[in-house]
C-alpha positions in Angstrom: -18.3 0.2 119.3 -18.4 -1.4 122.7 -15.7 -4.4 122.0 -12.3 -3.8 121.0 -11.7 -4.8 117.6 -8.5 -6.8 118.4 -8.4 -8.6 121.6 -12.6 -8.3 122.0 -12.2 -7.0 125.3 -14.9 -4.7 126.5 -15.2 -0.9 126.6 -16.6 0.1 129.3 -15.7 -1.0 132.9 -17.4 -4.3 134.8 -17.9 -5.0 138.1 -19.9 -7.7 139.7 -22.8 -5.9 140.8 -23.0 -4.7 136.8 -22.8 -8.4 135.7 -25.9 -9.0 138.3 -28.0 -6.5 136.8 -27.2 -7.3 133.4 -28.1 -10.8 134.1 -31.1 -10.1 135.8 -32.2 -7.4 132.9 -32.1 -4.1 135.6 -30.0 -1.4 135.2 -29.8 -1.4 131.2 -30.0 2.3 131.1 -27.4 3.0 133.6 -24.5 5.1 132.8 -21.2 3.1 132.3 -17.5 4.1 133.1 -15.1 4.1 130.2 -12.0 1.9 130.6 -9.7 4.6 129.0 -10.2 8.4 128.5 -8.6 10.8 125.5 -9.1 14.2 125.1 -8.3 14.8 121.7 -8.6 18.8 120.7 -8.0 19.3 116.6 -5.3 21.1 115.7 -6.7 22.3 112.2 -8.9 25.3 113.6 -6.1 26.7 115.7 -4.2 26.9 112.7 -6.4 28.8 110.3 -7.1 31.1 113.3 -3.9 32.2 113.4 -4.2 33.5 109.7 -7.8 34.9 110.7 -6.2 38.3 112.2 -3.7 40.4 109.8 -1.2 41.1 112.7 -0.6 37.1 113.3 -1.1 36.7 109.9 2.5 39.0 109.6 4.1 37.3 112.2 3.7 33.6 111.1 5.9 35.0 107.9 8.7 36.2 110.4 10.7 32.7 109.6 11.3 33.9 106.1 10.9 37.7 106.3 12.7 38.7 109.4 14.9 35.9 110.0 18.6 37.0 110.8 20.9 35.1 109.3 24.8 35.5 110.3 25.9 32.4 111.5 24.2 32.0 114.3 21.4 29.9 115.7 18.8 32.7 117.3 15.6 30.4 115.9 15.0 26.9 114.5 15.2 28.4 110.9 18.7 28.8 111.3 19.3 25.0 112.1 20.3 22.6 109.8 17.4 20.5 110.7 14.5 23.1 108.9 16.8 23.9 106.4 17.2 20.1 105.3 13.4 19.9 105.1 13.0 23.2 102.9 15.6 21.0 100.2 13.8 17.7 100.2 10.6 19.7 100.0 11.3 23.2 97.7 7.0 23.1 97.0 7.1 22.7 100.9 9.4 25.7 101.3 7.9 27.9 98.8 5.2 29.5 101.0 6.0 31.0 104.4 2.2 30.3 105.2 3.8 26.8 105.7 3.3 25.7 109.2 6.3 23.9 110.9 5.4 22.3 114.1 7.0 20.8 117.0 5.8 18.2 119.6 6.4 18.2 123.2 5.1 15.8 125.8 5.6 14.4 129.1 3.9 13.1 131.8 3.3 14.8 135.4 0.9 14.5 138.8 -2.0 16.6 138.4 -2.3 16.4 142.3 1.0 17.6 143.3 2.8 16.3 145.9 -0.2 14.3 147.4 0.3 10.4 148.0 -2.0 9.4 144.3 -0.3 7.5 142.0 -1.9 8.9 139.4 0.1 10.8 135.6 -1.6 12.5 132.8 0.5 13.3 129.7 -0.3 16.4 127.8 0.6 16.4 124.1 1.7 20.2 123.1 2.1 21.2 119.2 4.1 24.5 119.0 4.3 26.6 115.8 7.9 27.6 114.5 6.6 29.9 112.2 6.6 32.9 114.8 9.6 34.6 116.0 11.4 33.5 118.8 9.8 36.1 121.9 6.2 34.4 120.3 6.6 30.8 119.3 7.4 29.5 122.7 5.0 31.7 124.6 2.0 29.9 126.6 -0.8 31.7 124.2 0.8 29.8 121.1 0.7 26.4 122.6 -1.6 24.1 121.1 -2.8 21.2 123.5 -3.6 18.5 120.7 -4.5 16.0 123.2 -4.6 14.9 126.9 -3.7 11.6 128.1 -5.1 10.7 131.4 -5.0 7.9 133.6 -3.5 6.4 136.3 -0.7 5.2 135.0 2.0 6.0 132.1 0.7 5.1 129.1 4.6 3.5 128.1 4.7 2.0 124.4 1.3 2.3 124.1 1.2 5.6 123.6 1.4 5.5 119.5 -2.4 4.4 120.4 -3.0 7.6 121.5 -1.6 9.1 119.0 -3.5 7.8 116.1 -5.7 10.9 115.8 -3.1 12.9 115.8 -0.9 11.8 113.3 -3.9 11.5 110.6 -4.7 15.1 111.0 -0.6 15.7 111.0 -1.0 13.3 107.3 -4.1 15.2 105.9 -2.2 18.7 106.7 0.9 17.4 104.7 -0.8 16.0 102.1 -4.2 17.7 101.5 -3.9 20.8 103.5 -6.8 22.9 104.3 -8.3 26.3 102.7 -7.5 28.9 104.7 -8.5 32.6 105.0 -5.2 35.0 105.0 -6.2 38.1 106.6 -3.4 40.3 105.3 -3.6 39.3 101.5 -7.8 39.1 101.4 -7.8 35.6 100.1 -8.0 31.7 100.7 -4.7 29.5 100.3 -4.2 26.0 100.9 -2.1 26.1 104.3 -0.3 22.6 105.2 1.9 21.6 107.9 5.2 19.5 109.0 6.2 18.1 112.4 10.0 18.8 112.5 10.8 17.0 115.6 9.5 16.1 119.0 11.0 17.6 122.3 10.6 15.3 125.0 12.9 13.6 128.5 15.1 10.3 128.1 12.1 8.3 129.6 9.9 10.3 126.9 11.9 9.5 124.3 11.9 5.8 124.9 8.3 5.7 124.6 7.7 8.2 121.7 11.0 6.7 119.2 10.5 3.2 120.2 13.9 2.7 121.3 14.6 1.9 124.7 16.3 3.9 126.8 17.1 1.0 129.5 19.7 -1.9 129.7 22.7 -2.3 127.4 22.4 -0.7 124.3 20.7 2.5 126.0 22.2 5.2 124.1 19.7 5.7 120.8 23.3 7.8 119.4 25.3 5.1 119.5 22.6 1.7 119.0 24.0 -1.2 118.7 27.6 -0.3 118.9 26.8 1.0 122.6 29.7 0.4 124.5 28.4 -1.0 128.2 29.7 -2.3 131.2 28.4 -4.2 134.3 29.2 -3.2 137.6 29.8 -5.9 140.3 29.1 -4.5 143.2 27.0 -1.4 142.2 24.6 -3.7 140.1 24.0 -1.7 137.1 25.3 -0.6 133.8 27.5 1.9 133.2 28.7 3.3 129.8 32.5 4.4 129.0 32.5 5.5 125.6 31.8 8.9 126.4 35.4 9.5 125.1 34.6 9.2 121.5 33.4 12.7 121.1 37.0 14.2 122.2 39.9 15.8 119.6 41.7 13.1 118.1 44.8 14.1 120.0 43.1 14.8 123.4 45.3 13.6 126.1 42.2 11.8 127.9 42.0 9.3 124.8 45.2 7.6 126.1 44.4 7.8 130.0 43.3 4.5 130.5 43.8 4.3 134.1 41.3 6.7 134.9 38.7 5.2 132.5 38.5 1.2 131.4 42.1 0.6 130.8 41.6 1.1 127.5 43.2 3.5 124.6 40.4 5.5 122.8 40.8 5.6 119.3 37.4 5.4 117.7 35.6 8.2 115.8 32.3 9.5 117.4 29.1 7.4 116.7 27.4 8.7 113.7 23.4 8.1 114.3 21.0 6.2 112.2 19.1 7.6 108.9 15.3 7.1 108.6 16.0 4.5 106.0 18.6 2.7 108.2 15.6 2.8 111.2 13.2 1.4 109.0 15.7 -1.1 107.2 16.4 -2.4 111.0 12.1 -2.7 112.1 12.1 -5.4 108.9 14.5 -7.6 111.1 12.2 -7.9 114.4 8.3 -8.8 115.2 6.1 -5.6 115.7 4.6 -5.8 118.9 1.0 -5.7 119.9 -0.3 -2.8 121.9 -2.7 -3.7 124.6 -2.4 -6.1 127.5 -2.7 -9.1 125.4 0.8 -7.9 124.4 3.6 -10.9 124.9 6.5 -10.2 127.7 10.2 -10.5 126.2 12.0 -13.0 127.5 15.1 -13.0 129.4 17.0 -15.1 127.0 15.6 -12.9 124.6 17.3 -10.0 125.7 20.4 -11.5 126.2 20.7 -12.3 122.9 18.9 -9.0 121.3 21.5 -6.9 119.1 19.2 -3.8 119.3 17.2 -2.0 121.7 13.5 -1.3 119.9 10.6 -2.2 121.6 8.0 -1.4 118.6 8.0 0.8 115.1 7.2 4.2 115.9 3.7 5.6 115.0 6.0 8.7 113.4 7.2 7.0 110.7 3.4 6.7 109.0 4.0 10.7 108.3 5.5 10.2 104.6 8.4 12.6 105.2 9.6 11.6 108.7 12.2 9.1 107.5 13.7 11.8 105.5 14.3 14.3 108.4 17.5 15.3 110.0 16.6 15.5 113.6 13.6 13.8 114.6 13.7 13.4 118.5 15.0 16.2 120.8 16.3 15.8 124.3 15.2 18.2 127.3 18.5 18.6 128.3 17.1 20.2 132.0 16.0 16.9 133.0 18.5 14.8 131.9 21.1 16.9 133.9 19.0 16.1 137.0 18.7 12.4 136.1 22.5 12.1 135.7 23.9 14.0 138.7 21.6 11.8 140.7 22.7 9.1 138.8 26.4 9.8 139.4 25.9 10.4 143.2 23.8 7.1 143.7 27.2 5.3 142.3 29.5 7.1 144.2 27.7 6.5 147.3 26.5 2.8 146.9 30.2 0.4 146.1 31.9 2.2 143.3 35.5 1.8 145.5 35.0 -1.8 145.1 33.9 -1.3 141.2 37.1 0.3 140.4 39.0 -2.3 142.4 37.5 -5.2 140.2 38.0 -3.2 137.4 41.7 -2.4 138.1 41.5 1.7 138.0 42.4 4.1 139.9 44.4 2.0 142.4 44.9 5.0 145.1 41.4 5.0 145.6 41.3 1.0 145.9 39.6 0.1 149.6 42.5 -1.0 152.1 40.8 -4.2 154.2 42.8 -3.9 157.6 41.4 -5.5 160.9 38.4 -7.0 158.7 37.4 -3.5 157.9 37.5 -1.5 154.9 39.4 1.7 155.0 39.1 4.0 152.2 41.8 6.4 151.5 41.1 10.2 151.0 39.1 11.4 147.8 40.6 14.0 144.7 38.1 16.2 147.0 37.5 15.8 150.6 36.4 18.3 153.5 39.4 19.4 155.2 39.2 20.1 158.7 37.2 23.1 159.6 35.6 23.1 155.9 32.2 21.4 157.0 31.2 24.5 159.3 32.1 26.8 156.6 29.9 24.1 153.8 26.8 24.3 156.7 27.1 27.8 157.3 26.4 28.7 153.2 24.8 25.4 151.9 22.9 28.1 149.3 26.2 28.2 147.8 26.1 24.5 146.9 22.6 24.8 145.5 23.3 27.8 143.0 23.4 26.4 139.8 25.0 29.3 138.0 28.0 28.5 140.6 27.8 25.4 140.1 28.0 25.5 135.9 30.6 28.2 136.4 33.2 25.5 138.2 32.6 22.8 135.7 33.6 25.2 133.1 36.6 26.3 134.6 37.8 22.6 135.3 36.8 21.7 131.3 38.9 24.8 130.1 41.7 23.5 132.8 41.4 20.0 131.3 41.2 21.0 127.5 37.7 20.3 126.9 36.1 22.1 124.3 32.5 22.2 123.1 31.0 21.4 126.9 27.2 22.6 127.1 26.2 24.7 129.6 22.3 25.5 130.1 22.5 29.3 131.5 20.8 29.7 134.5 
C-alpha cells in the first residue's frame, strides 16, 4: 500500500529532485523514506513466556494465592477497581493464569538536553499478576510499541494504537494456548487492560478529553466550575472545595475564595455508558491532517470538552470498568506548583482586586505607583542571608511535604495526599 486509504496521500516522502527522476524514469529502484515510523513489538509471546518457566509460572498466581488481604491496599488486587472486573467477569476471574495489564505512556527527548525538537512516546504494558517487588520491575515491562517522530503524536495517537488494541481484543476474546510449566499442560491464557497510567497532557490525548480551556477537569466535565482572570489571562478553577466535610469551616470562607458559600457535594465522574451516551451528541473527528480546525465560536458554545471517541472503548469491556485512566500524580505536582508560582508572580494582586478578595492584599496606587502591602509570608529582615546560606533546605521535598501537612492538620484538612519522598 503506498496511498493512504482515506485522504490518498502518499507513503513515502517526496521531494523535488524525487519527482524529477520519477518523471524522467531514473531512480525507480531507489530506496524511499517513510513519512511515519511504528515499532510495534507483540505482546502475545511475552505472555506465554512468562508461563514457559515453573518459577514465573508460580509467581503470576501470587494475585490470588499470596495476596494479603486486611484492609489495606499493598497491590492493585486489593483495589476496588480489579475487584469490580472479577464481578462483571466471574469466567474472567476464575483462573489466576488470567493476565491483567496496565498501560503506561508518555512522551520524552531521546537526545537529552540537546537543542532538537524532536519526542518519541513509548507504549509500556505491565502485568499485575506478579507481586508487588516484581510487577513494576524493569525486566517485567513489556514495550508494546514505540512512537517516533518529531513531534507529539496528540489525538492521533488512537492511530497508533490500532495494533495494539486488536491483539488486546483477540486476548479477551479468543485467548491464546499456552504452555504452563508448573501444571505440564496447555490452557487458554487471555488478558484485560485495567487502566492506563499516564500525565494530565497524556491523559488528554489517550481519553479523548481535553485537558485545556474551561471545562478541564475530566472529574468534574461539564459541571467544571471556571473562572477567567483579567489580568493574569488564564483560567483558573475554584471548586476545589467540593471535596471538603460538609461542615468544614473553609465551605463558608468566601473571602478567601470566590465570595461564594460552598455547599455542593463532590463531583461524581462519568460511567462508560454515560461516556459513550455523550460521543452520540458530537461529530467524530478525522485523524490525519485533513482533519477540520474547531472554530472559535465553536468552542464558546461547546458544553463538553472531547476532542474524539477514544480508541479504548472498541475493547468490549472497557465501558464497564471502574477506573479506566490513572494520573501520574509526580508530574502533575510539578505542573501545579509551577502553575501556582507563574500566577503569583505575573498580576494575581490585581486579580483578587477585580474579584473583590482578600482586600489586605489589594494593590495601594499612591504617586502613580503600585504599592503592595506585605504577604501572609514575607522575608523578614535578616531571613534572606539565612534562605541563601541553606537554599538545599528549600529544595528537600520531604521538608517540603512535611510543612504542608502540618499546615493541613492546623487547618482541619483531612485526607491530603502526600507522595513520600
Amino acid at each position: 500500500m503506498d496511498t493512504c486509504p482515506k485522504c490518498g496521500e502518499s507513503r513515502w516522502k517526496t521531494a523535488a529532485s524525487d519527482e524529477k527522476d520519477e518523471e524522467s524514469g531514473i531512480g525507480s529502484a531507489k530506496k524511499r523514506a517513510p513519512r511515519k515510523i511504528l515499532r510495534y513489538f507483540p505482546v502475545t509471546p511475552r505472555l506465554e513466556r512468562l508461563y514457559m518457566r515453573e518459577s514465573t509460572s508460580s509467581q503470576m498466581r501470587w494475585h490470588k494465592e499470596g495476596l494479603v488481604c486486611d484492609g489495606k491496599i499493598w497491590h492493585p488486587a486489593n483495589s476496588m477497581a480489579w475487584k469490580h472486573v472479577d464481578n462483571m467477569y466471574p469466567e474472567f476471574a476464575s483462573d489466576p493464569r488470567n493476565v491483567r495489564l496496565g498501560l503506561a505512556s508518555d512522551g520524552f527527548n531521546p537526545f537529552g538536553m540537546l537543542n532538537v525538537t524532536y519526542t518519541t512516546w513509548p507504549v509500556i504494558l505491565i502485568p499485575y499478576n506478579l507481586p508487588p517487588w516484581l510487577c513494576l520491575k524493569q525486566p517485567f515491562w513489556m514495550m508494546s510499541m514505540l512512537i517516533p517522530g518529531p513531534k507529539s503524536p496528540g489525538n492521533n495517537i488512537d492511530v497508533y494504537l490500532e495494533p495494539l488494541i486488536d491483539e488486546l481484543k483477540q486476548l479477551w476474546v479468543h485467548g491464546v494456548e499456552t504452555w504452563d510449566a508448573k501444571v505440564k499442560r496447555n490452557f487458554t491464557l487471555r488478558a484485560v487492560l485495567l487502566w492506563t497510567i499516564n500525565d494530565f497532557p497524556a491523559y488528554g490525548m489517550l481519553s479523548g478529553w481535553s485537558t485545556k480551556g474551561k471545562f478541564a477537569c475530566p472529574y468534574c466535565h461539564k459541571d467544571t466550575e471556571y473562572l477567567w482572570l483579567k489580568f493574569g489571562s488564564k483560567h483558573c478553577y475554584l471548586g476545589h472545595r467540593r471535596w471538603l466535610p460538609s461542615n468544614h469551616k473553609w465551605r463558608r470562607n468566601n473571602i478567601s475564595f470566590n465570595n461564594k458559600v460552598e455547599t455542593r457535594d463532590a463531583p461524581v465522574p462519568l460511567t462508560g455508558a454515560q461516556v459513550l451516551q455523550q460521543y452520540e451528541s458530537f461529530e467524530q473527528v478525522t485523524f490525519g491532517k485533513m482533519s477540520n480546525k474547531r472554530k472559535q465560536r465553536e468552542e464558546d458554545t461547546r458544553w463538553h470538552n472531547w476532542r474524539k471517541k477514544s480508541i479504548f472503548f472498541e475493547l468490549p469491556y472497557w465501558k464497564d470498568l471502574l477506573v479506566r485512566h490513572n494520573l501520574d500524580v509526580m508530574h502533575i505536582e510539578k505542573n501545579i506548583c509551577d502553575s501556582i508560582l507563574g500566577t503569583l508572580l505575573e498580576k494575581a494582586r490585581l486579580d483578587m482586586q477585580h474579584l473583590g478578595i482578600r482586600k489586605d492584599q489589594h494593590p495601594i496606587i499612591k504617586n502613580d505607583k503600585y504599592n503592595l502591602p506585605p504577604s501572609m509570608l514575607l522575608f523578614g529582615q535578616g531571613s534572606e542571608g539565612i534562605f541563601m546560606q541553606n537554599p538545599r533546605r528549600c529544595e528537600d521535598a520531604r521538608w517540603l511535604r512535611l510543612q504542608y501537612q502540618e499546615m493541613c492538620e492546623r487547618e482541619g484538612v483531612q485526607g491530603v495526599w502526600t507522595q513520600n519522598s
